[in-house]
C-alpha positions, 0 to 999 in steps of 0.5 A: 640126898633126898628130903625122907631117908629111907632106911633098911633094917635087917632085924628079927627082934621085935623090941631091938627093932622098935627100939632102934627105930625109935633112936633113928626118929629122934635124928631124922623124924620124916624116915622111912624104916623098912623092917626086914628078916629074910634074904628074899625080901632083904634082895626085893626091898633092894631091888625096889631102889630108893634105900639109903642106907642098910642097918643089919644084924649080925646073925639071924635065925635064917639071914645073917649079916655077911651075906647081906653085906656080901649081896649088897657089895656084888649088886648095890655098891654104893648103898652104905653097910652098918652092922647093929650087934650085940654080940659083936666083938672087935675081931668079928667088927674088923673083919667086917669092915674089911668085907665092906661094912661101913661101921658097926655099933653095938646095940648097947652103945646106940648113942654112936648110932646118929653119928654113924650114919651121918658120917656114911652118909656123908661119906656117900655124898662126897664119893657122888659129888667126886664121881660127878666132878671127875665126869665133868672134868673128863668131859672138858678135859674130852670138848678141850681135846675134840676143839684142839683137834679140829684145829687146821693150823698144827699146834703143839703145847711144849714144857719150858724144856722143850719136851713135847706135851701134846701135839694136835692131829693136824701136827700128825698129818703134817709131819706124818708122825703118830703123836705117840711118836712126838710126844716125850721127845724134844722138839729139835729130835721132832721137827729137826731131826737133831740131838741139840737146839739149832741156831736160829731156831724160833723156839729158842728165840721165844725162850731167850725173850720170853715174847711171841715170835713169829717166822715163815720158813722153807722146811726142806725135809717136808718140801713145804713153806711153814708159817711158825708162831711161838707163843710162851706162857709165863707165870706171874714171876715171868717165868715159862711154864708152857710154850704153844708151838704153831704151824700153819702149811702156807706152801700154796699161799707161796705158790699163789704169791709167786704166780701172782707176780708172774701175772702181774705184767697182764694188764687185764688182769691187774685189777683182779690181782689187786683186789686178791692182793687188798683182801689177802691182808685184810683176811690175814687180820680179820683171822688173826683176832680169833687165832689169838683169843683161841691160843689165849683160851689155850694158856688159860685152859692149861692153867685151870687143868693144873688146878684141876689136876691140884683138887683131884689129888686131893680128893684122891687123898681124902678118899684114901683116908676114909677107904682106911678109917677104922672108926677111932677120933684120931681117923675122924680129925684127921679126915675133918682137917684133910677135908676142910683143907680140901674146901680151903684149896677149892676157895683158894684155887676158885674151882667152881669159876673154873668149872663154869668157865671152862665151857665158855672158853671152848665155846669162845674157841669154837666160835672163833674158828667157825669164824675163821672158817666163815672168812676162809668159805665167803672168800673160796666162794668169792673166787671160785671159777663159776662166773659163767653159770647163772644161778638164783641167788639172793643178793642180800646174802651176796652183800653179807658175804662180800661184807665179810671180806672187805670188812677189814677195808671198812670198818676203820673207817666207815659206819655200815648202815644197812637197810634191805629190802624183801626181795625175790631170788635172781638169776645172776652170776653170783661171783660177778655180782660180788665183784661188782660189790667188792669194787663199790664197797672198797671205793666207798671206803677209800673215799672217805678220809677219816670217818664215814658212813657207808649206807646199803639199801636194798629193794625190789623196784617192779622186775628188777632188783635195786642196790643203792650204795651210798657214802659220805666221802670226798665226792666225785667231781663234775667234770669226771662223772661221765668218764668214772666208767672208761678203761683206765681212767683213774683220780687216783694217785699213780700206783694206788689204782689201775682205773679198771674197777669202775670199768669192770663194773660197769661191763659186768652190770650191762652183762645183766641186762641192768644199768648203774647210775650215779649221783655225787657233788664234791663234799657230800659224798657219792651214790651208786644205784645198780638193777639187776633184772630178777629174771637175769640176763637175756640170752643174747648177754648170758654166755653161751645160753647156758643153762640156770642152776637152782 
């Protein structure tokens, strides 16, 4: 509502018109009063915006009242409608407002006037802040629905009696089902095609103990390995009120796992399959923390849409009531005490926290699943069959992105110290180098009993690239510092390494024209020094000449 109220009076007395200005000056003395008697004019003032409220007269010579009330309700709904008569009787009124008036006062009875207009204008600010609120709530309820989509695991929010609430849309492309087909249904006629609970069911486990429950499966009916989360959401007496049901397609992580096995006898391979193997774990946990706070942020979304859902219902019966006042004191407590109710269920149910928090927890979600889709990036990057290409690269990010996946190797037990250096893009073979990380990185870690610190330097040494790793770990003692390099050779225990990382390393460095050093004494811990030429390998190392891309 702005500071000046500009009001428009649709008047042809001069003595009236006076005097009501005057009794609209004692209540808001900075106002605007336009003085109009005529339907072109009363239309132009409209359409040169800014009224805040209409007074009329019910008959004029020219213009009368129920035409500008009709005009205004066609094109300016919003603007509040008073009628100033002295002519007008209570049948004449009640029709009026049921036409859309707002009120109406007599002109001998201007004492009513002020409390009028202050309560349309009221009635007025409160359909806006409604209006706003309703759009605020439809474009949470709208950024909620577009995260819970964009969702790769397929969820489902089920009632405490198993009836499907909502499904997302990876639910949809898994079961190959519409939502509208799931939703209203219980689960066990969705995901079993049963008309009761099976025995064994998850769903059933969660409901009996009231905690997560988590199972991998084999779903005949979809020819697919399921990995089921049950999560139920309890009120404060313990009871369920919400159970998030999640799926998450892990066929080919099944496949990858059995193929795993039936190479495991490869002993070239064996070190390639065991970093796989390290990183498998340590990806499943580093995804599992943002899978949890989304999945919490879900329970408390769910909670703050039913207080949301409490407010609108009382906004909804408050409006009613002023859609049906007539203008008696009855009505007017009435409507007092339902909106001092109203303010009391906003305070109780803290809806203005809800309101400022609802963005953070959908921002909070979408960050931990651009999280997740880092990881599930750094990591198809890391793997992906293109070590025979070269390519310019720059090795600080090589060393962010390998960091990314074996962080959950490292920060247990090591600080990470990083110190780089600018340094020029290089022609290298991208997915080697990060071997050669991964490998440095992972044995840093592991030599390091409890707590250490891992440093990473980075620089430009004339036309190579340098990358000092360091730690602070066991050392590696004198007499095998000229053998760390040999196939095979290992001081680890029997089972916990094959003994071709170092050897891995070293053949993929030589593959770059470089060379790899290394400084230790047993105690203080070991240096690794890599250069890499920036110009990349000779032809005679690069594979098959192949060409560099950009």
């Amino acid at each position: 509502m702005r500071d000046t109220l500009h009001f428009l009076h649709l008047e042809d007395s001069p003595v009236d018109a006076e005097l009501i200005r005057e009794k609209l000056e004692e209540n808001w003395p900075d106002c605007r009063v336009e003085l109009i008697d005529s339907e072109p004019d009363f239309i132009q003032a409209l359409e040169n915006g800014g009224v805040d409220l209409i007074l009329a007269d019910y008959l004029l010579p020219i213009f009368d009242g129920l035409s500008a009330l009709s005009i205004v309700r066609q094109r300016f709904c919003d603007v509040p409608f008073i009628f100033l008569s002295g002519v007008m009787g209570e049948e004449l009124a009640i029709e009026s407002l049921k036409s859309g008036a707002t009120d109406y006062v007599l002109k001998h009875r201007l004492s009513r006037l002020g409390p009028a207009i202050k309560r349309a204008l009221a009635e007025v600010h409160e359909r806006i802040t409604l209006q706003k609120m309703e759009q605020q709530i439809f474009a949470a309820a709208r950024q909620w629905s577009d995260s819970f989509d964009a969702m790769s695991d397929g969820v489902s929010i089920h009632s405490a009696d198993r009836t499907i609430l909502n499904v997302n849309r990876a639910v949809c492309r898994l079961l190959g089902k519409t939502a509208e087909e799931m939703i209203g249904k219980k689960c066990f006629q969705v995901f079993h095609n049963t008309k009761s609970p099976i025995v064994g069911c998850p769903m059933e486990i969660a409901i009996r103990s009231g905690m997560q429950e988590h199972i991998e499966i084999e779903e005949s009916m979809l020819d697919k390995w399921l990995a089921v989360s049950i999560s139920p959401i309890l009120d404060a007496s313990g009871n369920i009120t919400r159970i998030v049901h999640t799926i998450r397609d892990i066929t080919l992580q099944k496949k990858a796992d059995k193929d795993l096995k039936e190479t495991q006898s490869q002993m070239l391979q064996s070190e390639k399959m065991a970093s796989i193997g390290q990183l498998a774990a340590g990806v499943a946990h580093e995804i599992n923390n943002p899978v949890s706070f989304v999945s919490s942020n879900l329970k408390t979304l769910t909670d703050y849409q039913q207080s949301i859902g409490q407010i609108i219902s009382e906004y909804r019966q408050l409006f009613n009531r002023l859609s049906d006042l007539n203008g008696g004191g009855a009505d007017i407590i009435e409507i007092e005490n339902l909106a001092a109710r109203l303010q009391e269920k906003e305070s109780d149910l803290d809806i203005v926290h809800i309101l400022e928090d609802v963005p953070n927890l959908i921002h909070e979600s979408c960050e931990g699943l651009d999280r997740i889709k880092k990881i599930v990036l750094d990591l198809k990057n890391f793997s992906h069959p293109g070590e025979d290409v070269l390519k310019m690269a720059d090795i600080n990010q090589n060393i962010d992105s390998t960091l990314n996946i074996v962080w959950s190797e490292l920060k247990y037990k090591a600080t990470i110290i990083k110190d780089y250096g600018d340094l020029p893009q290089t022609i290298c073979y991208p997915q080697q180098i990060n071997q050669v990380l991964m490998n440095l990185l992972v044995n840093a870690a592991q030599a390091i009993e409890k707590q250490g610190e891992i440093r990473i330097t980075t620089r430009e040494a004339g036309d190579n690239v340098e990358i000092i790793i360091s730690d602070t770990g066991q050392g590696i003692a004198a007499k095998n510092l000229s053998r760390i390099f040999d196939p095979f050779f290992t001081t680890k225990a029997v089972g916990k390494g094959t003994g071709l990382g170092l050897n891995v390393t070293y053949n993929i460095v030589k593959k770059h024209n470089g060379s790899i050093d290394v400084q230790s004494e047993p105690g203080k811990g070991a240096t690794f020094t890599i250069r890499i030429p920036v110009s990349g390998p000779s032809s005679d190392n690069a594979s098959g000449g192949a060409g560099v891309i950009p």
